[in-house]
C-alpha positions in Angstrom: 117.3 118.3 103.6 115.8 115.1 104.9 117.0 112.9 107.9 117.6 110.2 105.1 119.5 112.6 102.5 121.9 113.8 106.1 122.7 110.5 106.4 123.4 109.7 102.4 125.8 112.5 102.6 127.6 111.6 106.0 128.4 108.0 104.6 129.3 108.5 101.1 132.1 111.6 102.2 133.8 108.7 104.5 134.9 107.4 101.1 136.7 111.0 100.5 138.3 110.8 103.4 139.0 107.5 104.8 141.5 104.9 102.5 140.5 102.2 104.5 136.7 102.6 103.9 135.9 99.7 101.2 131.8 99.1 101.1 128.8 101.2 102.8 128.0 98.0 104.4 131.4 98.2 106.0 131.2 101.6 107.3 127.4 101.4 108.7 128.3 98.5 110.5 131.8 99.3 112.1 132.7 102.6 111.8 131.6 104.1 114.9 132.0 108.1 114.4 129.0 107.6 111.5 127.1 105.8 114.3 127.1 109.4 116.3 126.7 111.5 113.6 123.2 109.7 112.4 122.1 109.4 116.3 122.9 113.0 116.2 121.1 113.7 113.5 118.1 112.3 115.0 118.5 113.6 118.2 118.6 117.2 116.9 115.3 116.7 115.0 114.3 116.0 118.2 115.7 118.7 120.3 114.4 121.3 117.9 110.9 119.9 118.1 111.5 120.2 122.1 111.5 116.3 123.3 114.1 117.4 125.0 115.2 114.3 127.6 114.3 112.0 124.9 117.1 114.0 122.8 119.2 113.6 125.2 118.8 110.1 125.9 119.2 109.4 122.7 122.9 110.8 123.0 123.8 109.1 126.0 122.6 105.8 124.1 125.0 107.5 121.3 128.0 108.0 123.4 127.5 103.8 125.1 127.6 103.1 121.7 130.4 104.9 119.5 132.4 107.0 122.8 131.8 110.6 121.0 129.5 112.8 122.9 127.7 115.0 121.0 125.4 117.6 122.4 121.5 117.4 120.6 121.9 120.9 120.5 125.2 121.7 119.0 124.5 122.8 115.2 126.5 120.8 112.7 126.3 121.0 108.7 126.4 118.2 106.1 128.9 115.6 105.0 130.3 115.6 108.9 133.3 112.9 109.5 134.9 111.7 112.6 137.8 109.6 112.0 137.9 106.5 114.6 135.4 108.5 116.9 136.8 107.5 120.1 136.8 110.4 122.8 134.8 113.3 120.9 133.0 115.6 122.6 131.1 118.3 121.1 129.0 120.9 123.3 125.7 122.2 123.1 126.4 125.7 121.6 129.2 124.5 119.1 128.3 125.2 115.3 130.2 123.2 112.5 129.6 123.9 109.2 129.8 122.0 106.5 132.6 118.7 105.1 134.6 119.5 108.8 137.1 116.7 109.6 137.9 115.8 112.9 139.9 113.0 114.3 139.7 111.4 117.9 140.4 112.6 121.0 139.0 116.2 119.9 137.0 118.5 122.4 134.9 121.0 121.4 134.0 122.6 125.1 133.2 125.5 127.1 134.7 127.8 129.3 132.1 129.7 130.8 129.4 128.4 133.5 126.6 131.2 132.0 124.4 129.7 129.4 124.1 131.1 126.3 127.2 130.7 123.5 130.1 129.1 125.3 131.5 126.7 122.7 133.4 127.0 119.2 132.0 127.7 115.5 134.1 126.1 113.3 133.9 127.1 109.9 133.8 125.4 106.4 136.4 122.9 105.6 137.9 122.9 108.9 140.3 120.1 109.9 141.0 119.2 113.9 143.8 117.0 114.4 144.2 114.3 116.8 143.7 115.4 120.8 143.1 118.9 120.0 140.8 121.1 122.3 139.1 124.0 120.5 137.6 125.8 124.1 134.9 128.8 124.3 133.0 130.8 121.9 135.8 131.1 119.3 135.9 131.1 115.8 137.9 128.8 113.4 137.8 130.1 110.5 136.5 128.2 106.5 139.6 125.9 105.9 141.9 126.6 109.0 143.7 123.5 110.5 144.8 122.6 114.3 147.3 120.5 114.9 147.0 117.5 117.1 146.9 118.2 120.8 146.7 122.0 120.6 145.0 124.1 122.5 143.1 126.7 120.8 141.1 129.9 123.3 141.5 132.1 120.3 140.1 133.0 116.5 141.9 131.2 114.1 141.7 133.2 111.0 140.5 131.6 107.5 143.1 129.1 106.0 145.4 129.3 108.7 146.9 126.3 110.7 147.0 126.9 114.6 149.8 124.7 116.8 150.7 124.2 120.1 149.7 125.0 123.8 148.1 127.6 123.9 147.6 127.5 119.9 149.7 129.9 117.9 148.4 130.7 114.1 151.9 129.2 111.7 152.3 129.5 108.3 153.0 126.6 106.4 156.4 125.3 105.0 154.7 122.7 102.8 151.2 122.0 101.3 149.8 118.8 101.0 148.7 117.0 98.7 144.7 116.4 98.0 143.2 113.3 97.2 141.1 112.7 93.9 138.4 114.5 95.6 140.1 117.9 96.3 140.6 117.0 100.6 143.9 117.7 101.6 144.6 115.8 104.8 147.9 116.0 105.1 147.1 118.2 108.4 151.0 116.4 109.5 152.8 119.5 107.7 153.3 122.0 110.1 156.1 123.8 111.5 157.7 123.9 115.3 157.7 127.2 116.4 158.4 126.5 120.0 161.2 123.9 118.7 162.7 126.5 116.2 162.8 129.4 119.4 164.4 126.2 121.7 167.3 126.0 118.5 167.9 129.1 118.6 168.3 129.5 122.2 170.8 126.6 122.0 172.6 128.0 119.0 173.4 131.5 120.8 174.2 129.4 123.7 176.9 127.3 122.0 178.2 130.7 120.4 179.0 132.1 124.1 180.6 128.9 125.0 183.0 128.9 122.0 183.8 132.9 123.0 184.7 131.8 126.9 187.0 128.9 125.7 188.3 131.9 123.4 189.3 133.8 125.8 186.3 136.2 127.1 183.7 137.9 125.5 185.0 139.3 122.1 184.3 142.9 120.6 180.9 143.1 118.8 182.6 143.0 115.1 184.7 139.7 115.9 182.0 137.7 117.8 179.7 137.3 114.2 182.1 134.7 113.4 181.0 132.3 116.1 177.4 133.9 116.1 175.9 134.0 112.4 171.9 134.5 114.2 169.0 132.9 113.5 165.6 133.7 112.5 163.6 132.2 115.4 160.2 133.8 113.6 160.4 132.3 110.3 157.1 129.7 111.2 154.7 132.1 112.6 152.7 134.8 111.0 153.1 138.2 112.1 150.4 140.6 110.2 147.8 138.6 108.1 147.2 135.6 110.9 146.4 135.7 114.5 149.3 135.5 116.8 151.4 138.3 115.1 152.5 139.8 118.7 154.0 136.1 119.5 156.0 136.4 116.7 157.1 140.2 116.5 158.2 138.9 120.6 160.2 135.4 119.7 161.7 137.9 116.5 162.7 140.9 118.6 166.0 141.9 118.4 168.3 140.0 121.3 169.3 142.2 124.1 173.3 143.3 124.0 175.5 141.5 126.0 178.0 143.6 128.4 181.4 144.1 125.9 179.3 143.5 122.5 
């Protein structure tokens, strides 16, 4: 495709995405994530024909300009948005494929000093929340979402939703809702697990309070009317999604208590 047809496609899927995008004139002017991606664009042209520094300087120009530092040599496919643009950073060996959404704040970095592949592929469809930091030659797989701020060193599998620090693959308790166009950004719907684990902890902790001011510890049979459990796994995938050992861990059987 031509440097004029990558651009076409970069402006036009801001109106997919974005409600408050209203004219093209509008978004060429102010929206500064479009401003990276078409410097990119360039710059890449440019890397691949080996004018190097001039690629380069064309992204430091870039980043003055918009605050999203993209890498000349970092692959990325068509119809590529970056909501508000502040504080991106995308690294030389990253590969994005195609309509990927990310938001500000999000880091696509190394972890490795060696050259070669050091930074993330993200597949098809992929949507990075807010502050998230996708770190090292990792795959996200066609679809998958990360939740603001995590912190993903690990494969995401396709369609999956990763959260936390360090990310752990959830399932989700709700789907969102697309737009006229199909996008579902409704990348807010995800579950707690670490919350859920912390309720649980608090729950069996309250039961053992209510058996002291009982009297003691009571016999295994009578304590389940204090105690009625609770599933501290019900958010995270065990078999079909990365992070199944997490959640075969946080679901494991409690350890008896001396007098249960």
């Amino acid at each position: 495709m031509s440097l004029l047809g990558e651009w076409r496609d970069d402006i036009r899927c801001v109106f997919q995405r974005d409600p408050a995008a209203r004219t093209t004139f509008e978004v060429l002017t102010t929206y500064p994530g479009v401003h990276a991606i078409m410097l990119y664009r360039l710059g890449h042209r440019l890397w691949r024909a080996e004018w190097r520094y001039v690629a380069r300087l064309l992204s430091f120009v870039a980043r003055l300009l918009s605050n999203v530092d993209i890498h000349p040599g970092a692959t990325i496919g068509p119809r590529f948005f970056i909501d508000h643009g502040a504080g991106v950073v995308i690294g030389e060996t990253a590969e994005i494929g195609a309509d990927v959404t990310l938001y500000h704040g999000v880091t696509l970095g190394g972890t490795s000093w060696r050259k070669g592949k050091r930074h993330p592929t993200l597949g098809d469809g992929v949507l990075v929340g807010a502050g998230a930091k996708i770190l090292g030659p990792i795959t996200v797989g066609a679809g998958a979402r990360v939740g603001a701020n995590s912190v993903v060193v690990q494969d995401v599998p396709d369609g999956c939703t990763v959260v936390g620090i360090p990310g752990k693959v959830v399932r989700l308790r709700e789907a969102g809702q697309p737009n006229p166009y199909g996008i579902d950004l409704d990348h807010h719907l995800i579950p707690d697990p670490v919350g859920k684990a912390i309720a649980c902890l608090l729950e069996r902790l309250d039961s053992l309070e209510k058996q002291v001011e009982a009297g003691g510890l009571l016999a295994a049979g009578s304590q389940q009317q204090y105690y009625q459990g609770c599933n501290a796994d019900n958010s995270i995938c065990e078999s079909d999604c990365a992070g199944g050992a997490v959640a075969k861990t946080l679901g494991a059987p409690r350890r008896r208590l001396p007098g249960e």
